[in-house]
N, CA, C and O of each residue as an XYZ file, in Angstrom:
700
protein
N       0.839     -1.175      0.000
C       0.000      0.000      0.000
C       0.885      1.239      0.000
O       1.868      1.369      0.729
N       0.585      1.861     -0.608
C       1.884      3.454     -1.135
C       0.877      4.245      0.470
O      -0.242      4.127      0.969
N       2.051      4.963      0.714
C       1.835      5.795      1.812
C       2.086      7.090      1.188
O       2.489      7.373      0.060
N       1.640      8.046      2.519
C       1.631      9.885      1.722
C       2.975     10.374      1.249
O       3.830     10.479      2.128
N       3.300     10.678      0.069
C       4.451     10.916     -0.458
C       5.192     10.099     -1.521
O       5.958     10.608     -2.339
N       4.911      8.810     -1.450
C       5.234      7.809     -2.365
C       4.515      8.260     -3.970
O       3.382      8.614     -4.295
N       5.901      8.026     -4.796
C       5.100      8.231     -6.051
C       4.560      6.803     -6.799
O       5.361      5.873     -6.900
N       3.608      6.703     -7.158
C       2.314      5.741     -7.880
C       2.770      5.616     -8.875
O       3.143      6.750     -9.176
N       3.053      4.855     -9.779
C       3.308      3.828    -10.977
C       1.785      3.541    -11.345
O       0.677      3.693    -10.831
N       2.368      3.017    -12.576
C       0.965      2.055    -13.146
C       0.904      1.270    -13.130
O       0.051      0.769    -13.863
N       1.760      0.368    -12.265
C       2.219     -0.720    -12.229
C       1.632     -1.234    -11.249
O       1.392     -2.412    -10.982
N       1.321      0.084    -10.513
C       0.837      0.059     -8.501
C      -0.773      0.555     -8.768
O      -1.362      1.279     -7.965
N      -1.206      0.196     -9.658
C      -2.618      0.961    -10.007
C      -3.252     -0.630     -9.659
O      -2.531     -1.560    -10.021
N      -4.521     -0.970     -8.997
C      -5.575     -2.456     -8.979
C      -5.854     -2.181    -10.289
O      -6.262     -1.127    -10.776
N      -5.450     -3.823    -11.118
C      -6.332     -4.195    -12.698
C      -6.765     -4.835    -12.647
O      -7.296     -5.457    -13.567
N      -6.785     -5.077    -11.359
C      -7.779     -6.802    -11.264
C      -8.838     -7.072    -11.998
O      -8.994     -8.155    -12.562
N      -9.840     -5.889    -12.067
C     -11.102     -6.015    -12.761
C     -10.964     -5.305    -14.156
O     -10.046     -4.636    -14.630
N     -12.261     -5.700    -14.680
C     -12.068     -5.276    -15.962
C     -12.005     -3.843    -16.076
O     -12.496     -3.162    -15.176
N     -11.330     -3.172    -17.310
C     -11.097     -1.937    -17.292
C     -11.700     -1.471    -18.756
O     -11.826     -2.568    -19.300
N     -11.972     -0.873    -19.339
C     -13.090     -0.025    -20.549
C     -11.701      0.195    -21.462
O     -11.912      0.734    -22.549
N     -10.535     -0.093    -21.213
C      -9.292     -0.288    -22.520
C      -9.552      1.918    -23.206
O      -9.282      2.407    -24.303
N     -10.125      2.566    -21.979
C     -10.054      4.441    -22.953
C     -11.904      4.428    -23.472
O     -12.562      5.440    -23.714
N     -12.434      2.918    -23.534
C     -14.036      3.857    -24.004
C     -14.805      4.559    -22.886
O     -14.783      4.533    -21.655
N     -15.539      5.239    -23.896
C     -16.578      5.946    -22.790
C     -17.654      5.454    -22.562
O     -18.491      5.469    -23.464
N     -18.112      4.599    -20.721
C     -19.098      4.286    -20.760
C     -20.204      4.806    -20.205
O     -21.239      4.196    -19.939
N     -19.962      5.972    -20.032
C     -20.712      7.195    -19.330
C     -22.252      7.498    -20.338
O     -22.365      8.037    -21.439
N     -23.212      6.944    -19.491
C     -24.640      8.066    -20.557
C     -24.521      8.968    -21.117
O     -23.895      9.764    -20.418
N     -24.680      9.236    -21.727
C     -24.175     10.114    -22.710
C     -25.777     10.755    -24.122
O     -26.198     10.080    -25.061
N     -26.254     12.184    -23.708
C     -28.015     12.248    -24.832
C     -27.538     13.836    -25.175
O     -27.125     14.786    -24.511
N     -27.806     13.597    -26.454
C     -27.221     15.288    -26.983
C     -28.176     15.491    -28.428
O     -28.337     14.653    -29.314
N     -28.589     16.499    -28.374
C     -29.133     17.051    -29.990
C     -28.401     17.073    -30.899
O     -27.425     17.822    -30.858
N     -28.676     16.154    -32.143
C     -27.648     16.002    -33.369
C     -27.994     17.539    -34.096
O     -27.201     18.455    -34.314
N     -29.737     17.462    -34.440
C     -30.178     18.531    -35.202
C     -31.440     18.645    -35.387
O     -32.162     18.064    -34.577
N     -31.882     19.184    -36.161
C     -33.559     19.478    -35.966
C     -33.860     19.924    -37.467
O     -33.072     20.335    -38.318
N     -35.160     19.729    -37.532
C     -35.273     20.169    -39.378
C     -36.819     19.687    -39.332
O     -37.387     18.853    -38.628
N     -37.269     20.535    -40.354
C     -38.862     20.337    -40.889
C     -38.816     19.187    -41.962
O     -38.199     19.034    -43.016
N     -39.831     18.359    -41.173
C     -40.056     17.391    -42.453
C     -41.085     17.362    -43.231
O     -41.202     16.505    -44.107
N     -42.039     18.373    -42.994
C     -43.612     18.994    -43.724
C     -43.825     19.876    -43.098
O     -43.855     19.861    -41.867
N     -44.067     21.064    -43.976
C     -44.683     22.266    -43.588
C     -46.135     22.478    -44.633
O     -45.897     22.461    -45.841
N     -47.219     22.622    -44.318
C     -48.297     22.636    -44.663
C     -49.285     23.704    -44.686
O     -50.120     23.306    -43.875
N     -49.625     24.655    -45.067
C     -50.036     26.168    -45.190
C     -51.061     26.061    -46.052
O     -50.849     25.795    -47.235
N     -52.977     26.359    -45.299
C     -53.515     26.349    -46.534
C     -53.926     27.545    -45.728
O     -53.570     27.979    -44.632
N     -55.055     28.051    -46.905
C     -55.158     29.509    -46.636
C     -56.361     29.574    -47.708
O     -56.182     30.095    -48.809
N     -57.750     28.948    -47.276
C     -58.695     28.445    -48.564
C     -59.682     29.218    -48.936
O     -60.502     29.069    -49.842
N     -59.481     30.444    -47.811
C     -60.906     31.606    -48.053
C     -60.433     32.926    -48.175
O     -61.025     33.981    -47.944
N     -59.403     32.745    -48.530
C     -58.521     34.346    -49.034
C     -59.177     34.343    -50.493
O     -59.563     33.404    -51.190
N     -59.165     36.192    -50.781
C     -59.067     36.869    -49.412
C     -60.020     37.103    -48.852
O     -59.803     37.801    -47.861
N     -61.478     36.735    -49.072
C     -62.642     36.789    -47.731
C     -62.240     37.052    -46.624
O     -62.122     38.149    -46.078
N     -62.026     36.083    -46.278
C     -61.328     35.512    -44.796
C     -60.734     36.359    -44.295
O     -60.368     36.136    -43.141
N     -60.377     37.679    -44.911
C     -59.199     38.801    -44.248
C     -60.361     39.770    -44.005
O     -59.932     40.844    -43.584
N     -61.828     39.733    -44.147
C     -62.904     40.835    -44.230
C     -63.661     39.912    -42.876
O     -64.501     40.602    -42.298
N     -63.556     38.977    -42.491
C     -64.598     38.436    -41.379
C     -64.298     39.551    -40.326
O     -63.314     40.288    -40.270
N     -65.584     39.484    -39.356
C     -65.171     40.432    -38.369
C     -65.223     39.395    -36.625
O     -64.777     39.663    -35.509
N     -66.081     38.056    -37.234
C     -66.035     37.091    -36.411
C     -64.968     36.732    -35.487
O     -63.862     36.779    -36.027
N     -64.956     36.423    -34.392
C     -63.133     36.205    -33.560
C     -63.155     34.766    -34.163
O     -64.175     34.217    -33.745
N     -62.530     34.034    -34.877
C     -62.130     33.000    -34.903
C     -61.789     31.700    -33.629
O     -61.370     31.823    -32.478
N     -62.064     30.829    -34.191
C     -62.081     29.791    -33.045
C     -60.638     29.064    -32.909
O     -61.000     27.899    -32.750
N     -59.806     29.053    -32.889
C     -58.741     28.412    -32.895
C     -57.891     26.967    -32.278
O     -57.230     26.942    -31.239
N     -58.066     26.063    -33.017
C     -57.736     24.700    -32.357
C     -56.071     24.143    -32.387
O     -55.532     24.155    -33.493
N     -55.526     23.819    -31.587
C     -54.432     23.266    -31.895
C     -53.868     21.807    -31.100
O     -53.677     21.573    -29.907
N     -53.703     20.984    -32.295
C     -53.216     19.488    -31.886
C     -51.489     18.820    -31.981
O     -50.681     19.194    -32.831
N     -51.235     17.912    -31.046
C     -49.977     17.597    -31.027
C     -49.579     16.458    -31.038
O     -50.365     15.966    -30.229
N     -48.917     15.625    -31.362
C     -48.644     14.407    -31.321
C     -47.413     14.075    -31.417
O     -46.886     14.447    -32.465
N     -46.909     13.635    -30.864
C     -45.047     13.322    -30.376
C     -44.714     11.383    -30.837
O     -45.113     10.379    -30.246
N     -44.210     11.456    -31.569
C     -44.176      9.684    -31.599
C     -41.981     10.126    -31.964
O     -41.395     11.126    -32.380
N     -41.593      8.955    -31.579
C     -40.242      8.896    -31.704
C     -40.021      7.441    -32.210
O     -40.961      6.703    -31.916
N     -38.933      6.802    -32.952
C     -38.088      6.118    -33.434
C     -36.658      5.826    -33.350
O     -35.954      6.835    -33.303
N     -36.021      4.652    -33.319
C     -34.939      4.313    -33.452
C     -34.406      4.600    -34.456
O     -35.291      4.266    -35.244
N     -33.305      5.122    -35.293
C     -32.647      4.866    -36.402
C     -31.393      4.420    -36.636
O     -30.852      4.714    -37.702
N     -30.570      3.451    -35.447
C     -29.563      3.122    -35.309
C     -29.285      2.794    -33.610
O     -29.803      3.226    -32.580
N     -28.459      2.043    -33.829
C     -27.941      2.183    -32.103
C     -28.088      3.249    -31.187
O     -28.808      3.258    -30.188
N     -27.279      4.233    -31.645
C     -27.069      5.641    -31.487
C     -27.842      6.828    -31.775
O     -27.505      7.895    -31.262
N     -28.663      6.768    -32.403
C     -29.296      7.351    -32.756
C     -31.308      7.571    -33.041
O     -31.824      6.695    -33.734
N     -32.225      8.677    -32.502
C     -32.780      8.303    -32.659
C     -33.665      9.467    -33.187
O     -33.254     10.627    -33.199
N     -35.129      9.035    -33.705
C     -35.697     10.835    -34.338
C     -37.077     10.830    -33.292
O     -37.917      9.980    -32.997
N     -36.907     11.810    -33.027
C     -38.027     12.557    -32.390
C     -39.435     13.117    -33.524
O     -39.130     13.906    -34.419
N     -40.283     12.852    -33.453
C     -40.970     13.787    -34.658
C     -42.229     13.850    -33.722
O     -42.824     13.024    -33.029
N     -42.419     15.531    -34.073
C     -43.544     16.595    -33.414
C     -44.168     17.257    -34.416
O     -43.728     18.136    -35.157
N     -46.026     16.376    -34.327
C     -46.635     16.916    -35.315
C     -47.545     18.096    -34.549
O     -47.902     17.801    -33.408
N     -47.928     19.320    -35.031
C     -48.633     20.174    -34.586
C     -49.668     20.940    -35.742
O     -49.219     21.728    -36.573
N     -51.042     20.595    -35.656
C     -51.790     20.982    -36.089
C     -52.527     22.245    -35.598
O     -53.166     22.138    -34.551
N     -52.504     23.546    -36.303
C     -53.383     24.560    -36.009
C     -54.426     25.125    -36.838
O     -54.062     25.742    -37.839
N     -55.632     25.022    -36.596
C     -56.530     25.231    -37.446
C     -57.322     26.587    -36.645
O     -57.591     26.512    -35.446
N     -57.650     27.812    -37.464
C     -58.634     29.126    -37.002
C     -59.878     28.293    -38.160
O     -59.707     27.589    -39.156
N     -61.146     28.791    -37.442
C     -62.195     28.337    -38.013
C     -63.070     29.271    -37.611
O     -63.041     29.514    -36.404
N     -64.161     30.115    -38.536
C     -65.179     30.730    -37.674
C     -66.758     30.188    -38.360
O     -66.753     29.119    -38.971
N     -67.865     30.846    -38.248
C     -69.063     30.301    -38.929
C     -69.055     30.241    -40.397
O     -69.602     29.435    -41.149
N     -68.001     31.706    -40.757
C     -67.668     31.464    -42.407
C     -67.427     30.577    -43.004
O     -67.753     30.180    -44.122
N     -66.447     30.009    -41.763
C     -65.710     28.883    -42.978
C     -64.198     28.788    -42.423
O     -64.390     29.405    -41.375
N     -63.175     28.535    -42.397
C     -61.516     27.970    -42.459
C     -61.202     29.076    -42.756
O     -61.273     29.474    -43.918
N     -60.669     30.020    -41.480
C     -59.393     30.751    -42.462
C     -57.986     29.901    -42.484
O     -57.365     29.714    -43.531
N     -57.742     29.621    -41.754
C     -56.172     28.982    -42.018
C     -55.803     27.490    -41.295
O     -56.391     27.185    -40.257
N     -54.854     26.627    -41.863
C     -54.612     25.722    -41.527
C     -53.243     25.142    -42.043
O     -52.866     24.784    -43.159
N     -52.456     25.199    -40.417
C     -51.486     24.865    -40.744
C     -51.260     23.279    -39.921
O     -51.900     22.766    -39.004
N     -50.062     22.797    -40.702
C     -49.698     21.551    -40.335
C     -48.038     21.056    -41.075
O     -47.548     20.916    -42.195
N     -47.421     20.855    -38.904
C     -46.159     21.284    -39.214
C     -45.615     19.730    -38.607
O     -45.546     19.506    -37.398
N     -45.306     18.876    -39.499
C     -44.117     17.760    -39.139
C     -42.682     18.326    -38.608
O     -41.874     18.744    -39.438
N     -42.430     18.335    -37.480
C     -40.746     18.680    -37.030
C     -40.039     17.740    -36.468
O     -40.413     17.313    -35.375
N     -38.838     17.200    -37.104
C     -38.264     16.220    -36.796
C     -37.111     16.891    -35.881
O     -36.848     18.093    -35.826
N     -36.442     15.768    -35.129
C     -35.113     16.226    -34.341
C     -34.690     14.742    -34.091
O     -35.488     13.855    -33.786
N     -33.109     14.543    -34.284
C     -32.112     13.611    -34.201
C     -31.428     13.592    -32.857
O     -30.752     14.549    -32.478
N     -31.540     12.890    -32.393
C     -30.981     13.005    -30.793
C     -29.951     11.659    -30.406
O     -30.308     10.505    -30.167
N     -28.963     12.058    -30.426
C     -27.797     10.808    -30.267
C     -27.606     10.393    -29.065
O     -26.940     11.141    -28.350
N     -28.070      9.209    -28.518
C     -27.827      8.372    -26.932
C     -26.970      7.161    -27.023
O     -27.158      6.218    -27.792
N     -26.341      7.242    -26.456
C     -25.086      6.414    -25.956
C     -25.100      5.755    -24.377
O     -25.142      6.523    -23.416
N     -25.072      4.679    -24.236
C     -25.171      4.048    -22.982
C     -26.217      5.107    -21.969
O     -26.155      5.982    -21.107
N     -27.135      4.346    -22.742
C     -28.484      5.266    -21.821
C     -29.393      3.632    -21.548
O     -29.290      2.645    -22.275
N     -29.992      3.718    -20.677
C     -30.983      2.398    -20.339
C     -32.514      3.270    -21.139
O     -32.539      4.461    -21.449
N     -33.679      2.255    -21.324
C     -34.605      2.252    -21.941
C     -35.367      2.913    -21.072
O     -36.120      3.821    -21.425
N     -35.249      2.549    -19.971
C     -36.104      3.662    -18.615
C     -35.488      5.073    -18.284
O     -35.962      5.781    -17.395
N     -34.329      5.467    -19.100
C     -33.705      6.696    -19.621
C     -33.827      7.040    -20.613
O     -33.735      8.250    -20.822
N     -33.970      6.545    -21.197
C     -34.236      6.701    -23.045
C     -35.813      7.296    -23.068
O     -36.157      8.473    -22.957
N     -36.300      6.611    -23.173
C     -38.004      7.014    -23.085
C     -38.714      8.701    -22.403
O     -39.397      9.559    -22.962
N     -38.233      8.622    -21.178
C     -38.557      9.941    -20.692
C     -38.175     10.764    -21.770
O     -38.998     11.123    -22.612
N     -36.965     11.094    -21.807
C     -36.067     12.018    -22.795
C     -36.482     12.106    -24.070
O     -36.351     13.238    -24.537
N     -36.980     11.222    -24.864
C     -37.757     11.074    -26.381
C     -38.896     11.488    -26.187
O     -39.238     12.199    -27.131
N     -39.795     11.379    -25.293
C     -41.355     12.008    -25.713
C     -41.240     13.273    -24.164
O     -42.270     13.947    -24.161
N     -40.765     13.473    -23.576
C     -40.841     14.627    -22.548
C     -39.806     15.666    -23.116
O     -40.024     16.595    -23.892
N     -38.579     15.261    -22.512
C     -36.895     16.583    -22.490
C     -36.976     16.890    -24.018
O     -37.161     18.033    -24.434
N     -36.803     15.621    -24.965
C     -36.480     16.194    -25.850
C     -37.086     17.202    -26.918
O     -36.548     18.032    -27.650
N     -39.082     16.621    -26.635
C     -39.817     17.344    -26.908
C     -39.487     19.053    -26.370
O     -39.512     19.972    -27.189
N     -39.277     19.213    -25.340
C     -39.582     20.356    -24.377
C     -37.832     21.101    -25.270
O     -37.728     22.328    -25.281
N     -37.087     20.555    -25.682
C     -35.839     21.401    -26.289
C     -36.115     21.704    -27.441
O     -35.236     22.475    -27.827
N     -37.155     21.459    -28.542
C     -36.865     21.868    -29.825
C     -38.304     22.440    -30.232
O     -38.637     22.898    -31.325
N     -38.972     22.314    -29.221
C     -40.543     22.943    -29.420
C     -40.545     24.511    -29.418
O     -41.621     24.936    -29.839
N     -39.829     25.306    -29.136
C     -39.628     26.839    -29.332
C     -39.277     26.957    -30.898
O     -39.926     27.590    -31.730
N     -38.483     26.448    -31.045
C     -38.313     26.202    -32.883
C     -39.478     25.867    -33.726
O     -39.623     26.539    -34.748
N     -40.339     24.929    -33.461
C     -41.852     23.996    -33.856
C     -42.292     25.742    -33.780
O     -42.400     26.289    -34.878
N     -42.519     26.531    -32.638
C     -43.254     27.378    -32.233
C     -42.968     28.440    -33.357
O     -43.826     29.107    -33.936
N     -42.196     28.462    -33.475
C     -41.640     29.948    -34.383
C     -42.088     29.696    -35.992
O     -42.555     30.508    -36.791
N     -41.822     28.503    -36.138
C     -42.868     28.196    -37.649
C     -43.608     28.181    -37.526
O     -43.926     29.108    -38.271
N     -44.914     27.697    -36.919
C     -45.934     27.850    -36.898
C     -46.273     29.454    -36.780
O     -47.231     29.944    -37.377
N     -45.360     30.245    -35.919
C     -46.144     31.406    -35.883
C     -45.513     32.033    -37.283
O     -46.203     32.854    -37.886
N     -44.443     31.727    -37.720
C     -43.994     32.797    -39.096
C     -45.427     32.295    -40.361
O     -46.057     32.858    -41.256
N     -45.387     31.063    -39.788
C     -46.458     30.089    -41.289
C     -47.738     30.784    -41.097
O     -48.379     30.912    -42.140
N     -48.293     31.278    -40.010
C     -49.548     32.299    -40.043
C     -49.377     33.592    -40.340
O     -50.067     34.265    -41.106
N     -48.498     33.907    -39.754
C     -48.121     35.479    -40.703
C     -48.234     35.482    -41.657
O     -48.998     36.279    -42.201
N     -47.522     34.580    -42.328
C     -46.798     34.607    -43.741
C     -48.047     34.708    -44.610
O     -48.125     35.442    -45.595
N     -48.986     33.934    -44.178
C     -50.404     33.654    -44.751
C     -51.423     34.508    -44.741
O     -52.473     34.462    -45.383
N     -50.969     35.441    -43.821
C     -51.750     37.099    -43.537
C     -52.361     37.449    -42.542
O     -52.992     38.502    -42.457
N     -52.229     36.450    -41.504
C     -52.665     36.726    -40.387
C     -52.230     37.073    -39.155
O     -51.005     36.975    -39.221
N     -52.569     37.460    -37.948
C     -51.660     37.586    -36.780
C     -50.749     36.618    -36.840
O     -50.809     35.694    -37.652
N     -49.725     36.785    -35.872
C     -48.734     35.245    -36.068
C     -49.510     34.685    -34.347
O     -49.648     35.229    -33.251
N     -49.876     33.246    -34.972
C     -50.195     32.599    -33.672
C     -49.240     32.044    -32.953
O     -48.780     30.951    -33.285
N     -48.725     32.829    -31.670
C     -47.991     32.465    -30.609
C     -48.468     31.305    -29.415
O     -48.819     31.660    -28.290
N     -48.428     30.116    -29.776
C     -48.516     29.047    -28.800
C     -47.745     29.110    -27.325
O     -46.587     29.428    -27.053
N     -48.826     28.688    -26.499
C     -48.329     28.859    -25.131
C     -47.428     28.176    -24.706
O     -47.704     27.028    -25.055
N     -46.271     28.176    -24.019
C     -45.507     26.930    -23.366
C     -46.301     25.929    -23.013
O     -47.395     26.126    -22.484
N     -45.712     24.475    -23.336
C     -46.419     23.754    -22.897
C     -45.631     22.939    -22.160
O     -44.456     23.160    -22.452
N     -45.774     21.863    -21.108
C     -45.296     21.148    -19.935
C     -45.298     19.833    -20.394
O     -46.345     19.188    -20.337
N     -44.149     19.282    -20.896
C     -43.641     18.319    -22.187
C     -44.321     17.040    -20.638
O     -45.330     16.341    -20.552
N     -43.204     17.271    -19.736
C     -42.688     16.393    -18.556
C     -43.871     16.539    -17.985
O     -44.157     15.396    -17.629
N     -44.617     17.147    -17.720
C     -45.880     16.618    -16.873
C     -46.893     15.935    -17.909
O     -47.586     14.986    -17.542
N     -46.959     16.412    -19.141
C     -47.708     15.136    -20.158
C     -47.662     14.374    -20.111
O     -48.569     13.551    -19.996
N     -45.979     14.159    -20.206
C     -45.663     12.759    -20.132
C     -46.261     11.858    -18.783
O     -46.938     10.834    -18.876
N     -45.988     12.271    -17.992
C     -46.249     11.729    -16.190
C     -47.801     11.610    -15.910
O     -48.396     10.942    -15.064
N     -48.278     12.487    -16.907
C     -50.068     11.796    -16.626
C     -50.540     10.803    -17.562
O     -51.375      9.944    -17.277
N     -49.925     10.958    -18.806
C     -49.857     10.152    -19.806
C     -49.442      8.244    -19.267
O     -50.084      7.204    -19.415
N     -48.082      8.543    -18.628
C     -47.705      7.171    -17.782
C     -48.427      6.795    -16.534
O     -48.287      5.696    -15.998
N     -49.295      7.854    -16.034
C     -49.673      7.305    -15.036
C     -51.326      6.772    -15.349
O     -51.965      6.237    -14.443
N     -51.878      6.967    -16.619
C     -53.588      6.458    -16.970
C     -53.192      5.880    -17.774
O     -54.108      5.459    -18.480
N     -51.553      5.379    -18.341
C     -51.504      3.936    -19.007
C     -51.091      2.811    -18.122
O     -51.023      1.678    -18.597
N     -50.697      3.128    -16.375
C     -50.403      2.247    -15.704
C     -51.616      1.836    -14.948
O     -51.741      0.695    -14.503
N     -52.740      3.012    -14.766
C     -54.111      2.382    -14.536
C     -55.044      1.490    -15.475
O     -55.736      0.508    -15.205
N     -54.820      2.181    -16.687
C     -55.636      1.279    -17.942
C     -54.863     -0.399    -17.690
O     -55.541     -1.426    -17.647
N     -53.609     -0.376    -17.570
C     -53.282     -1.661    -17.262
C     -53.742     -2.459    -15.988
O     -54.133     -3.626    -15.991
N     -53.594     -1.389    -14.581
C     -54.125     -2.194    -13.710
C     -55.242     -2.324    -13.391
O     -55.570     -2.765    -12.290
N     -56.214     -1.893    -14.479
C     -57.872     -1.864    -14.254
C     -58.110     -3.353    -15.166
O     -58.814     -4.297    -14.806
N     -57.208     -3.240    -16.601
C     -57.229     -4.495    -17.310
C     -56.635     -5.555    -16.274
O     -57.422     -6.502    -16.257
N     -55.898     -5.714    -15.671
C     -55.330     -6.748    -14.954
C     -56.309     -7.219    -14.220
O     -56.320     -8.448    -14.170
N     -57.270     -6.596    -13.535
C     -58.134     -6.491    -12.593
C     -59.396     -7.419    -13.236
O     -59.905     -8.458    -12.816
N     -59.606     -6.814    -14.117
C     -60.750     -7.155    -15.071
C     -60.335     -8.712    -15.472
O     -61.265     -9.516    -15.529
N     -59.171     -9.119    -15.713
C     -59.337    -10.616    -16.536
C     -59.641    -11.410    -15.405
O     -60.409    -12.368    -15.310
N     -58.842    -10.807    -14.472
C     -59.039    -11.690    -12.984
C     -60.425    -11.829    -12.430
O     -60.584    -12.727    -11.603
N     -61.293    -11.202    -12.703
C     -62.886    -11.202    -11.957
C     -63.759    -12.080    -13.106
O     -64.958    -12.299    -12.934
């Protein structure tokens, strides 16, 4: 055993166990990149539609599904539908596919998952946001500014009425 002052070799280092030979086995989740994979702009009652005096009704939908595309690699894709509608008729309707590439490395599947439909959602959705609002401008209307939304608590109510739907089904075969 080297005492205080003794200089350490590598020779004097424990190899007993296995050693990683320099790789990195550290978790490791980072944004490759982000990019539109459909942008969709209709605009079907112009220019009427710029004379309504009606407030428009405004709906907006989201849907988050993710994929593998390699070991390492995986895509996030965030669809967001916004539709204004009044008694006239449709003024605008947009519909925006946004993809994002997110590279994980020694991550477990009960790490992986949160991060693909919660974190990673919640990092590239200000971007999602800014097209959608330039894609209503652009089209002639106010730009619709979407509210923050709470990726991580979706997710957590989302997991918690698919762990009841299961334990109500569990319940159910048993009776």
């Amino acid at each position: 055993m080297a005492e205080e002052g003794d200089i350490i070799t590598p020779l004097d280092l424990d190899t007993s166990g296995p050693v990683p030979n320099g790789e990195d086995t550290s978790p490791a989740i980072g944004l490759i990149s982000q990019y539109i994979k459909d942008l969709s702009v209709e605009n079907p009652n112009a220019p009427d539609s710029y004379q309504w005096a009606e407030a428009p009704e405004v709906s907006i939908d989201f849907n988050i599904g993710a994929r593998p595309l390699g070991p390492d690699v995986h895509e996030i894709e965030m669809k967001i539908t916004a539709t204004s509608k009044t008694s006239q008729g449709t003024q605008y309707a947009v519909e925006l596919l946004y993809g994002a590439l997110i590279g994980m490395r020694n991550v477990t599947d009960e790490q992986a998952h949160p991060f693909l439909f919660a974190e990673g959602p919640r990092l590239v959705f200000p971007f999602a946001r800014r097209i959608i609002a330039d894609a209503v401008r652009d089209a002639g209307y106010p730009p619709l500014l979407l509210e923050p939304i709470d990726f991580n608590g979706l997710y957590l109510q989302q997991l918690q009425a698919r762990q009841a739907e299961e334990l109500a089904a569990g319940t159910a075969g048993q009776a």
